[in-house]
N, C-alpha and C positions, 0 to 999 in steps of 0.2 A: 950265325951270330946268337950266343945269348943273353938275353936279353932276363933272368930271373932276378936277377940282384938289382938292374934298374926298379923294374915290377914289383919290388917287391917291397922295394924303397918307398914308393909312390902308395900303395896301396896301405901301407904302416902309416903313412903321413896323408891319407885321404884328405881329408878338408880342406888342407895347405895346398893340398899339389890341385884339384878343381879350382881353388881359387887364382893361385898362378897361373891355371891354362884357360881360365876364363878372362883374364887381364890379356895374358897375352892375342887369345883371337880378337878380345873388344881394340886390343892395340893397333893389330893388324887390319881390322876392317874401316876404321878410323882412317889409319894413314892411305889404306886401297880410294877409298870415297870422299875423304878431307885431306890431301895434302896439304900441309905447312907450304904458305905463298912464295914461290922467290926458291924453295929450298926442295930440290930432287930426293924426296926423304920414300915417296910413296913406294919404292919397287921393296925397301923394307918391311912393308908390311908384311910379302909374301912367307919370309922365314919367319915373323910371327905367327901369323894363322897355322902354320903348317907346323909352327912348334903346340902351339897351342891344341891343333888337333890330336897332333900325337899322343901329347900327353893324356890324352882322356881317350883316348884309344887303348893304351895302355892300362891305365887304372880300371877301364871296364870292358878290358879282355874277357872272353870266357876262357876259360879252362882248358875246355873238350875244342877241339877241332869239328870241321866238318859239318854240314846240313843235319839236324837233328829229323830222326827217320817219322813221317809223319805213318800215322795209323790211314789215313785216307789222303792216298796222293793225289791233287789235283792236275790241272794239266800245267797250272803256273807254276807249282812246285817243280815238276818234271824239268820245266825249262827251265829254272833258275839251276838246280841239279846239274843240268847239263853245260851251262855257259860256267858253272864254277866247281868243271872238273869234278863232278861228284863231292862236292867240298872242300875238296884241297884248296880252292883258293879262296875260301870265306874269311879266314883268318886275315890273308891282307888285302879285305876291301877296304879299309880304311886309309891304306897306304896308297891303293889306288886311288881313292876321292880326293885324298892330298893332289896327288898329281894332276888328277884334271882342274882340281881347283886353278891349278898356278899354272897348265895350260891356259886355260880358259882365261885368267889376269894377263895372262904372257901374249898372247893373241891380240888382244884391245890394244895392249902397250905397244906391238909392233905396227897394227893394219894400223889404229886411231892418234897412235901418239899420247894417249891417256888413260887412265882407267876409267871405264865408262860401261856400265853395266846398263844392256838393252834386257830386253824381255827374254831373247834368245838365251843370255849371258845368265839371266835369272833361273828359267827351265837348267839348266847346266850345274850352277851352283846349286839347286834343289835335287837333281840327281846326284851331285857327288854326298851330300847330306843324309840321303835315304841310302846309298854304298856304306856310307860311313856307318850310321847307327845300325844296320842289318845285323852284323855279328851281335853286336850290343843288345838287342831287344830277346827278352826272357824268349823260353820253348813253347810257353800255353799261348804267347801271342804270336806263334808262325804263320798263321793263315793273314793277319792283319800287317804281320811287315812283308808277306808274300807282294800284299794287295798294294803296296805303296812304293816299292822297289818296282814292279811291274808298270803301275801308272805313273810313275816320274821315266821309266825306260823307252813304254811306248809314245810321251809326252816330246822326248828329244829326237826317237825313229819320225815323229810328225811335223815338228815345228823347228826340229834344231839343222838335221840331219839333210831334209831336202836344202835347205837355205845354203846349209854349204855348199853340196852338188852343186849345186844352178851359179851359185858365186865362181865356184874353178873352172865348171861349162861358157861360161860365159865369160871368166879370166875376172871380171870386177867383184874385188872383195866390198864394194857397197852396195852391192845389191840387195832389195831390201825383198821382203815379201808381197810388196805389190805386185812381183808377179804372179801371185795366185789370184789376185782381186782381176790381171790382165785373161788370166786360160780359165779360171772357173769361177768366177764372180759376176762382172760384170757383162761378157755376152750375153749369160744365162739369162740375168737380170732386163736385160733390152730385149733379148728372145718373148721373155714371159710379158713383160709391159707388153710388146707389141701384138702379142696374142690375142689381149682381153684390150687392145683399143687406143692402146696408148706409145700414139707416138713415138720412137726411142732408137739413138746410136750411141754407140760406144765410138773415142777418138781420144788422140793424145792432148794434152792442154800443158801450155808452156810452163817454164821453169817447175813442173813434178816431174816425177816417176809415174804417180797414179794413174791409174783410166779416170779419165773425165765422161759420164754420162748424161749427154744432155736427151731433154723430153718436151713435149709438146704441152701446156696446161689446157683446158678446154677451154680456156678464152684464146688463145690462138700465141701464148705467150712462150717463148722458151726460154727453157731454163737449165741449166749445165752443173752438177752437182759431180764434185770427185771422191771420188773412194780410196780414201786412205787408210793405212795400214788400221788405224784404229776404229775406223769405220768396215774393215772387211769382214767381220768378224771370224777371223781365222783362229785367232787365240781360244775364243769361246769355243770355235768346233773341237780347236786341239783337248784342250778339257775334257770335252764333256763326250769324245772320244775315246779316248785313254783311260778316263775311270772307268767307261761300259768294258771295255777289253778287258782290264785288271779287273771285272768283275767275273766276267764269265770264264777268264783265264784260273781262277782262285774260285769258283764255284761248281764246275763242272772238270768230270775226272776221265772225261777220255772225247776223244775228236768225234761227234757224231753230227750225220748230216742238220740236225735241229740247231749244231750248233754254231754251225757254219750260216745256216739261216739266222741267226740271232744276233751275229755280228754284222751279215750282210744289210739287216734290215737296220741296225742299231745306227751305220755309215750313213746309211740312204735316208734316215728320218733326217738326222742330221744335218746334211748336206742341202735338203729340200726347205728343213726349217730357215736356216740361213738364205736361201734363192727368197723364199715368201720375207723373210723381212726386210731384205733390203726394198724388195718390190715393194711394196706396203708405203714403207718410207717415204718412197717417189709418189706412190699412190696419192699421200696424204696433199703432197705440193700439186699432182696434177689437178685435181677437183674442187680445187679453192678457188677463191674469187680474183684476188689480186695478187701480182708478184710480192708485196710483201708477205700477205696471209699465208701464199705458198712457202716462204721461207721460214717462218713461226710456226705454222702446222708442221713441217718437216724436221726441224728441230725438236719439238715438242715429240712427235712420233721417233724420232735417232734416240731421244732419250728414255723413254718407255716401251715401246714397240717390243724389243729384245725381249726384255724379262719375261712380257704378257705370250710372244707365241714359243719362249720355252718352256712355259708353264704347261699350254695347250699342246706341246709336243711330249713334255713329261708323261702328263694323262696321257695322252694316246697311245705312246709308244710300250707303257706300260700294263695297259689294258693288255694291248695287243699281245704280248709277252705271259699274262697270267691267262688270257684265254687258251695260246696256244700250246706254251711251253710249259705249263704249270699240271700237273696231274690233276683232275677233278672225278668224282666218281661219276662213272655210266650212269647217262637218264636209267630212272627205277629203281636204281641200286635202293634198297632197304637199307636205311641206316640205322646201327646199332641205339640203343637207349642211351641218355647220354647217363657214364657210371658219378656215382661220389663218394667222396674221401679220397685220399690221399691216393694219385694213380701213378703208376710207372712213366716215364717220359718215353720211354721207348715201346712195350706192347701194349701200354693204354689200361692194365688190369688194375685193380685196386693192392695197394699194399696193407698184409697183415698181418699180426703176431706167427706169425705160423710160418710166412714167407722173410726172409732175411731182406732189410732193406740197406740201401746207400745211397749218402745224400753229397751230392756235387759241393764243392767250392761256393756256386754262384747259386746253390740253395734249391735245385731241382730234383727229385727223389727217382730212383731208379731200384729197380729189383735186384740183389746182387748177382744173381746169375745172365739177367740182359746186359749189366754193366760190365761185365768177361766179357762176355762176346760181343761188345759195341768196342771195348775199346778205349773211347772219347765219349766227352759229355756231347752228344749233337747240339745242347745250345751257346755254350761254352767254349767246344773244342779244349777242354782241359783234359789230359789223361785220368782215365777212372782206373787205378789201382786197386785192387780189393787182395786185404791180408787176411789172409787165413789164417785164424787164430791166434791176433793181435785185438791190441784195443782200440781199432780203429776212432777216431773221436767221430768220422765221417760217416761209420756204421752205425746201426741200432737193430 
């Protein structure tokens, strides 16, 4: 199908045709989330949004086909390479993001009867978002839409992907994610209480889904607190998960055992931080005075607790990571004098009239014969081009 006369239409009439596809998708997500009362108008949305996308798919086509060839492939690059065909299908991820859009609408419509956007629904529409802009976003930001196509990917392998499984396994399309809070939240959680003293079982409690954990206070009082989906904190692990992965998927450029440790421990800090704060929580209600104070202190800590031990999991898990995984120089090592003026970003030498210099985009100065052979600006990742007897405005 060709499509240049459309394109080309669109692009001569730029301002007009963004404005039309921006009404259109406002039109379509309107009627998805506000339908008109009384009047079956909402399933229209779906061929707006999808017109609407199009259209700015279109207008901010590249050109060129294909994965632009990076100077240092990392391992995220690698995989995205290979899920898209070595590039042949970068071109229509847009047209795939349409489609899971209006899967994903088409699904609510059928299981719910409505459109009804849950959190899962949202991870979904934010992946089909980051397929969409991928072709769109410039060459010198590849390693940053690597990084975001990868963490919205591994975000729907963690929170979207098992949910369905377990829904088909189990035949009920309502099943929610408490059953994560049922295999790996809440035993854990009564395991560890009952370790350090405190009372504690896991049972079902009527009209939820949720595990109900009830515990003992040290006034001899019980108290049965449920965990629900918003309390499991599955969402925050899936996060803060999936950006570690998209980190180390897009920083590091080949499988080594360090790195398999770094994701293993990055799971594990995770997972332990989540065990400590629900326990904490409980904590707070066991050591109080009275069943009300237990329930105020508990609340009090549900609402804070979170932030304060991923802050103390940040620090740590990061220390951890610059101690081990970080290069530092062997005790004794002699370190050089530190130089000044003006030094190369890459061998550290000083630059002078005498040595040809070049200076990056983002204002970092380089020698021009390190900038040959690097390639890329290491701070930047911009392509360092050096013409040879041109008037570079980036030379001097």
């Amino acid at each position: 199908m060709n499509t240049s006369a459309p394109v080309e239409f669109l692009r001569r009439h730029r301002t007009a045709s963004v404005l039309a596809a921006l009404l259109l998708i406002f039109a379509g997500v309107d009627l998805l989330l506000n339908p008109p009362k009384g009047q079956a108008l909402e399933l229209f949305g779906i061929p707006f949004l999808a017109a609407g996308l199009a259209i700015l798919a279109l207008i901010f086509r590249r050109a060129e086909s294909g994965l632009p060839k990076s100077v240092r492939p990392t391992l995220g690059s690698r995989i995205i390479d290979r899920f898209t065909l070595h590039g042949r299908l970068v071109r229509f991820l847009p047209a795939i993001a349409i489609s899971i859009i209006a899967l994903d609408l088409a699904y609510n419509q059928l299981v719910f009867g409505a459109i009804s956007l849950g959190t899962e629904d949202t991870a979904v529409l934010l992946f089909a978002a980051a397929l969409f802009a991928y072709p769109i976003a410039p060459a010198k930001f590849a390693r940053e839409r690597d990084f975001v196509l990868l963490f919205m990917g591994t975000l729907i392998l963690i929170l979207v992907l098992p949910l369905l499984l377990t829904r088909l396994y189990y035949q009920d399309l309502e099943k929610s994610v408490d059953i994560y809070s049922w295999t790996a939240l809440a035993p854990q959680t009564a395991w560890t209480l009952n370790l350090i003293g405190v009372p504690a079982r896991v049972h079902a409690f009527p009209f939820t889904t949720a595990p109900a954990l009830t515990f003992a206070t040290k006034s001899g009082t019980e108290l049965t607190v449920i965990i629900t989906t918003a309390c499991s904190g599955i969402y925050s692990f899936g996060i803060f998960a999936s950006a570690f992965v998209a980190f180390v998927l897009t920083e590091f450029e080949r499988l080594q055992p360090r790195v398999f440790a770094l994701l293993g421990l990055g799971f594990l800090t995770s997972y332990v931080a989540n065990i400590l704060r629900m326990t904490g929580i409980v904590m707070f209600g066991a050591y109080s005075g009275t069943p009300e104070e237990s329930v105020q202190n508990m609340l009090l800590a549900h609402s804070n607790l979170g932030w304060v031990i991923f802050l103390a999991w940040i620090s740590l898990f990061w220390a951890l990571v610059f101690r081990f995984f970080v290069h530092r120089p062997a005790a004794g090592t002699k370190l050089e004098p530190r130089r000044r003026g003006v030094l190369c970003g890459l061998c550290g030498d000083s630059l002078t009239p005498a040595l040809p210099g070049y200076r990056c985009e983002c204002g970092k100065f380089y020698h021009v014969a390190c900038a040959e052979g690097a390639g890329e600006c290491p701070r930047c990742h911009r392509p360092m081009i050096i013409h040879r007897g041109a008037q570079d405005p980036a030379s001097f």
